[in-house]
C-alpha positions as CSV (number, residue, x, y, z in Angstrom):
1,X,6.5,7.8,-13.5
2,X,7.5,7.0,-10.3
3,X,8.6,3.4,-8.9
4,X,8.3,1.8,-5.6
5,X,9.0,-1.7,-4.1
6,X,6.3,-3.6,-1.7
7,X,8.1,-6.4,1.0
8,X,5.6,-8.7,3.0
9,X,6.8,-8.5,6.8
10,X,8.5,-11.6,6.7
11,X,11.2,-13.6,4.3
12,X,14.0,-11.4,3.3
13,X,12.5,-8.5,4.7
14,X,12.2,-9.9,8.4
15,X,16.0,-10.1,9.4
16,X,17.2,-7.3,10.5
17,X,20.6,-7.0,8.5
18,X,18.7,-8.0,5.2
19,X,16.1,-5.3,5.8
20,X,18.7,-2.7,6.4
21,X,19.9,-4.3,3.2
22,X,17.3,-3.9,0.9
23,X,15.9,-0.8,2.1
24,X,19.1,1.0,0.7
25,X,19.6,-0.7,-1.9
26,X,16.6,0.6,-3.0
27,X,17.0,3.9,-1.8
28,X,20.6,3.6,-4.0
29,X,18.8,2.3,-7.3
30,X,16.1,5.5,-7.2
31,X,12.9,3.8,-6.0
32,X,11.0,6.2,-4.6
33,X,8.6,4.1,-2.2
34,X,9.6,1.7,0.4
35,X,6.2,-0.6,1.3
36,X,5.6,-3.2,3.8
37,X,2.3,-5.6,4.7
38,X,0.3,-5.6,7.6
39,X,-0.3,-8.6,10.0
40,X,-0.1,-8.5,13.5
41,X,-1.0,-12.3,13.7
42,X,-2.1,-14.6,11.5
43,X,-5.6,-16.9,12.8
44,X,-4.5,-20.5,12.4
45,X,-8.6,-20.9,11.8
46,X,-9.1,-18.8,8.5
47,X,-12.2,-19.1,6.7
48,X,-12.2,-15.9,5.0
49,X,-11.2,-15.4,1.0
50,X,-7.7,-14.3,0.1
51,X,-9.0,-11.4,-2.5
52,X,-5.6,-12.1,-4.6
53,X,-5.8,-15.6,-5.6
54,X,-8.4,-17.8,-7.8
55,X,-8.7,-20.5,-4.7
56,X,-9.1,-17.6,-2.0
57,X,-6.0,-19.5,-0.1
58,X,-4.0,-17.1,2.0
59,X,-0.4,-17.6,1.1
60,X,1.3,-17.1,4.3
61,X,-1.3,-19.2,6.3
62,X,2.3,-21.5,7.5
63,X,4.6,-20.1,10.2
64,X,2.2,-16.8,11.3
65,X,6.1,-15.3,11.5
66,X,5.2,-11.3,10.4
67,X,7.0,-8.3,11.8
68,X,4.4,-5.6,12.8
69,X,4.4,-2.8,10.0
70,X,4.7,0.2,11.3
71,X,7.7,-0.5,13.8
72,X,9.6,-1.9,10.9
73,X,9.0,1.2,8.6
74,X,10.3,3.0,11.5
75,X,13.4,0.8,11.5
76,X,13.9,1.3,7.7
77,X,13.1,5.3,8.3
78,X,16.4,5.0,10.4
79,X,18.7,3.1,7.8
80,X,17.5,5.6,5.0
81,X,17.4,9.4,4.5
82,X,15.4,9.7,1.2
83,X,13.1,7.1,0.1
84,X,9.8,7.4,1.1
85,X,8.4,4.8,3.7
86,X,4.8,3.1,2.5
87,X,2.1,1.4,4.9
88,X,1.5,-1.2,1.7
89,X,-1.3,-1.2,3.2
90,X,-2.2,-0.5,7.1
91,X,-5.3,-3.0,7.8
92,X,-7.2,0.3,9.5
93,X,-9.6,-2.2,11.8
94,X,-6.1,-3.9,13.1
95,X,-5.4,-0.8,15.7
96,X,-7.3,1.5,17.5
97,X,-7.5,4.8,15.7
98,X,-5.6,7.1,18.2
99,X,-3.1,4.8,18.4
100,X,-2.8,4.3,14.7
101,X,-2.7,8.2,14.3
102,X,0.4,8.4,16.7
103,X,2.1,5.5,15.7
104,X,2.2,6.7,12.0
105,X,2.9,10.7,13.1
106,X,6.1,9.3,14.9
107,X,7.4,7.4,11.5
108,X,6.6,11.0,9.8
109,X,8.5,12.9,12.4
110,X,11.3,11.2,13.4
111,X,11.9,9.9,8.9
112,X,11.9,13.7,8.6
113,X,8.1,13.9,6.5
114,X,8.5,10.8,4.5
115,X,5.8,8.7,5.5
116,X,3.0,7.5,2.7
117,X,0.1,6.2,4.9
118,X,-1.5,3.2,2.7
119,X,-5.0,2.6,4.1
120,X,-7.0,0.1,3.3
121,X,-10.2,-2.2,5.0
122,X,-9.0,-5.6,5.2
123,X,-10.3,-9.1,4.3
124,X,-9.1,-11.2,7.0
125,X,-12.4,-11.7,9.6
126,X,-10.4,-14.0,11.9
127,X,-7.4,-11.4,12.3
128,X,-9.5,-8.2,12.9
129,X,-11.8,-10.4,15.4
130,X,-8.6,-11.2,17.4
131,X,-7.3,-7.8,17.6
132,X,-10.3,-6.7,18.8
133,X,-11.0,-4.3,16.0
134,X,-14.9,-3.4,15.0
135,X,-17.4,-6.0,13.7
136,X,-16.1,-7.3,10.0
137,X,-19.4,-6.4,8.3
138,X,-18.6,-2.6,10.2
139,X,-15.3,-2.3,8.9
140,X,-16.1,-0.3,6.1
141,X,-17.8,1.9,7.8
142,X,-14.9,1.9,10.6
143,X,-12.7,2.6,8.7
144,X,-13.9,5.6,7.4
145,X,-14.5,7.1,10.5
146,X,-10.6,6.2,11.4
147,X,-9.7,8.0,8.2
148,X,-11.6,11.6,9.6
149,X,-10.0,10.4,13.0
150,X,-6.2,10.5,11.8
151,X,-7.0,14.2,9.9
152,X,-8.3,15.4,13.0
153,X,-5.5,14.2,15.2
154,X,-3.0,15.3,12.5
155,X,-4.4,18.8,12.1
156,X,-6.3,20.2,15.5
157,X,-5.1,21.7,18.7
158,X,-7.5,20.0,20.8
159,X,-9.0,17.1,18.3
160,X,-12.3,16.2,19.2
161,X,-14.9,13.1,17.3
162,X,-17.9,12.0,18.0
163,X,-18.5,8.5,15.9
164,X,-19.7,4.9,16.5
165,X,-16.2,3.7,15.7
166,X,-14.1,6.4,16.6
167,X,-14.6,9.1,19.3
168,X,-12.3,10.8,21.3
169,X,-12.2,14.4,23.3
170,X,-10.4,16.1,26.0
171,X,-6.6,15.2,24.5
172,X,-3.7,16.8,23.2
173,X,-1.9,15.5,20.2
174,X,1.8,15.8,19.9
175,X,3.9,16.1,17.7
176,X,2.4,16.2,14.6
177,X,3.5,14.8,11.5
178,X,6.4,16.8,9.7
179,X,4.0,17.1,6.6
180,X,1.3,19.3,6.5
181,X,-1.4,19.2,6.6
182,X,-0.9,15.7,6.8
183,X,0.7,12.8,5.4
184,X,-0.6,11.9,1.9
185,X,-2.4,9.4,2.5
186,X,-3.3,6.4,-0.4
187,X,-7.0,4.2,-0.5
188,X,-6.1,0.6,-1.1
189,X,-8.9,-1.4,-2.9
190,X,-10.1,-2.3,-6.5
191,X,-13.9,-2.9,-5.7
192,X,-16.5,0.4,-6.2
193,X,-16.5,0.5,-2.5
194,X,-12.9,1.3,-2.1
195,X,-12.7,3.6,-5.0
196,X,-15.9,5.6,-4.0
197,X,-13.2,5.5,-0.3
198,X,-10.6,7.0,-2.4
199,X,-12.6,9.9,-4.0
200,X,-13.6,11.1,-0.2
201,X,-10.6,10.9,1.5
202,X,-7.6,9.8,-0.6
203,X,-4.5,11.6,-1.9
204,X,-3.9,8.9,-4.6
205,X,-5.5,5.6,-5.2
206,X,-3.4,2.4,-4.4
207,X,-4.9,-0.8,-6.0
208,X,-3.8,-4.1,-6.6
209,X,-3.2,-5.1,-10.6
210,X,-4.2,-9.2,-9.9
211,X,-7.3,-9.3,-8.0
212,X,-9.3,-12.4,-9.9
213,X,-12.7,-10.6,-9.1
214,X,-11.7,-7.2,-10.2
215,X,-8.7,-7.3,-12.5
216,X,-6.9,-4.2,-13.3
217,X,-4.6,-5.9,-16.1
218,X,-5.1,-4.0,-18.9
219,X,-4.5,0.1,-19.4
220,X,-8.5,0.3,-20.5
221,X,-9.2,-1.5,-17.0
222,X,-6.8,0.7,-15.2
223,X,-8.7,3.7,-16.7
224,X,-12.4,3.3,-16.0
225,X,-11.4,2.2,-12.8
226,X,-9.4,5.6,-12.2
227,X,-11.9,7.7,-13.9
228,X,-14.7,6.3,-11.3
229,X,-12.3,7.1,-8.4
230,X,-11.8,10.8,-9.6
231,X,-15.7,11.3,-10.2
232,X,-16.4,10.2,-6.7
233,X,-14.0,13.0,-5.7
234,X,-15.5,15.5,-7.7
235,X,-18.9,14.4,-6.5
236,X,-17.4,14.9,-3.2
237,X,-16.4,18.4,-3.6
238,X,-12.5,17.8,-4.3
239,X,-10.3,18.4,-7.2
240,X,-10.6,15.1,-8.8
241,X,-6.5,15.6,-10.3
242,X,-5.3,15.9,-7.1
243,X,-6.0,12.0,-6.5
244,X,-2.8,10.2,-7.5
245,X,-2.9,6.7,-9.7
246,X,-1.1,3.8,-8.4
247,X,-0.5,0.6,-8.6
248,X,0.8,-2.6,-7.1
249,X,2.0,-5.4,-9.4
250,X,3.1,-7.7,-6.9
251,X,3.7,-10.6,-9.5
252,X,6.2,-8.5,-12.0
253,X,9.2,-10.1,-13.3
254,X,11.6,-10.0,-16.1
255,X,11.4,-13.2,-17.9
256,X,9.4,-15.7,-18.6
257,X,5.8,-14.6,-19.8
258,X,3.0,-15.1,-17.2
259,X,-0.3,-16.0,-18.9
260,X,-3.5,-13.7,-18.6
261,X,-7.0,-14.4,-18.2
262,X,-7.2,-14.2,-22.1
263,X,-4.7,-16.6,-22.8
264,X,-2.1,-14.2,-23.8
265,X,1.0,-12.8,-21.6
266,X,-0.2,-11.3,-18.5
267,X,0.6,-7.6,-18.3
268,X,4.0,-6.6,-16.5
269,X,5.6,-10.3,-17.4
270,X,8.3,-10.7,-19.7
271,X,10.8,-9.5,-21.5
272,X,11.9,-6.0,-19.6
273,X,11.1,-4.2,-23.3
274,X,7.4,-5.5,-22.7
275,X,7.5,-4.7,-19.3
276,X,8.2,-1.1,-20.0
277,X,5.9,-1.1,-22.8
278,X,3.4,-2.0,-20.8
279,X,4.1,0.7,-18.1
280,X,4.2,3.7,-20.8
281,X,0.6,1.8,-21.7
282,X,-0.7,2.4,-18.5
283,X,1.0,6.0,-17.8
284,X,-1.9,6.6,-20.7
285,X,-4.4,5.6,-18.7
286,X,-3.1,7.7,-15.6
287,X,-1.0,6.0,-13.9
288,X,1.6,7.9,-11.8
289,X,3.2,5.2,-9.2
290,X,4.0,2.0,-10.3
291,X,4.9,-0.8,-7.6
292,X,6.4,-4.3,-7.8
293,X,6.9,-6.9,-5.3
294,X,10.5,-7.5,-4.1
295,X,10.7,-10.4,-2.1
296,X,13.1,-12.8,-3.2
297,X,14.1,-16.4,-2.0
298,X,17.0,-15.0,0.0
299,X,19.3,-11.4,0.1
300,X,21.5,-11.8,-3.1
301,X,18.1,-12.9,-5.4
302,X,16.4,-9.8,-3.9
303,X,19.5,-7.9,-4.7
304,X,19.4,-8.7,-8.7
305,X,16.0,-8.5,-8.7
306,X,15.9,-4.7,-7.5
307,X,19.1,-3.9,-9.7
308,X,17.9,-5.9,-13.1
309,X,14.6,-4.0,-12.9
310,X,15.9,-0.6,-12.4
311,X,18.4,-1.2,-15.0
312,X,16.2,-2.7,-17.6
313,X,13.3,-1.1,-16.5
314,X,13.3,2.6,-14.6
315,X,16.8,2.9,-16.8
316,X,15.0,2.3,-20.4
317,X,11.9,4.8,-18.9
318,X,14.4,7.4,-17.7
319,X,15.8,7.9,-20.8
């Protein structure tokens, strides 16, 4: 099992000195992954559902502060040498795809190949509208056409598409990422849609555990779930082991219990021996990467967060 640590853009993560903070602090404890979110702006006009919470109320609707994503992995890439640096996830309709491509081949290159590229659709209509990106009810669609877009601007001499979303010619691409062929690059999403995505294109499959409409709380859950994105590669003509499990538990603490949608403790809550019991659960079922939220109400909370769970937690796993 390997562990890694999602930051929203903001908070603890969006000072500077705090970043530089955290980001070896975890490198120090052993996490292997290093994620940050993606908003460029926030809409102060949002009518569209937050997938994450039973009212469909964005959190972070307040200040619109957010650094953009990329940059700041690039910032981290310089304050670390080993962990590996996660787009948790890049909103693909946010940026125009040859941009996108470059901006995450330059994180690859100059953090030496340690670039995860999280991918994922989006949900916010008002965001991608303002941005400019593709029609919302296209972004699906989009989206996949960016994914083929980055492999072909990762991979050929003279990269060349022809798509409604994404088509390009007459260009050279340089450098390209450190990592060949490419970057590995992980499908956000719990719905069928995003796991049928994964089975094309991904490298490992990158849901989140608490969405209210498709919960992945429970190793059974986790399972079917995974076994439907490794069909859809195998219907797709790729090696359906080859697609990595993971898993973002955003809401994971040691402590008090969290309750579930069954009225017992909600999975990854608790004591730390339930939390690793739970994880060992879920290994079971396939999972490979497990991720937990690390923002804290300021630097020295963060801190003890990061070093209680990989004491009580990757510690009690390791051995």
């Amino acid at each position: 099992m390997k562990f890694g640590v999602h930051f929203g853009s903001r908070g603890v993560a969006g000072n500077p000195d705090s970043l530089t903070a955290i980001a070896q602090k975890c490198e120090a404890l052993g996490f292997t992954h290093f994620g940050m979110s993606d908003h460029v702006i926030v809409a102060t006009e949002v009518d569209s559902a937050y997938p994450y919470s039973a009212s469909g109320k964005f959190f972070a609707q307040d200040t619109g502060v957010s650094l953009e994503q990329v940059t700041a992995l690039s910032f981290v890439a310089a304050a670390t040498n080993t962990i590996r640096l996660l787009t948790s996830v890049l909103v693909l309709p946010h940026r125009h795809p040859v941009l996108a491509a470059k901006m995450l081949a330059t994180v690859d290159v100059l953090s030496k190949g340690r670039l995860t590229a999280g991918v994922g659709v989006g949900w916010m209509a008002e965001e991608i509208a303002l941005l400019g990106g593709p029609p919302f009810a296209d972004r699906a669609a989009a989206s996949d056409e960016y994914i083929e877009a980055f492999r072909e601007l990762w991979t050929a001499d003279r990269p060349s598409q022809e798509g409604s979303f994404a088509a390009f010619e007459h260009m050279l691409f340089a450098p390209k990422p450190v990592q060949t062929p490419y970057p590995p690059l992980w499908v956000g999403g719990e719905s069928k849609p995003a796991r049928r995505r994964t089975g094309r294109y991904g490298d490992g499959w990158y849901p989140v555990a608490a969405n209210p409409r498709t919960p992945l709380d429970t190793p059974d859950r986790y399972r079917t779930a995974l076994t439907d994105v490794r069909e859809a590669a195998q219907e797709a003509g790729r090696d359906p082991m080859a697609v990595e499990g993971a898993l973002l538990a955003i809401y994971c603490r040691i402590g008090d219990e969290q309750e579930g949608r069954d009225g017992g403790r909600l999975a990854f809550t608790g004591s730390a021996e339930a939390i690793v019991d739970d994880i060992g659960h879920f290994a079971e079922a396939g999972l490979q990467h497990f991720l937990i939220g690390g923002d804290g109400s300021d630097l020295p909370g963060t801190i003890h967060r990061l070093e209680q769970f990989a004491a009580e937690v990757i510690g009690k796993l390791d051995r």
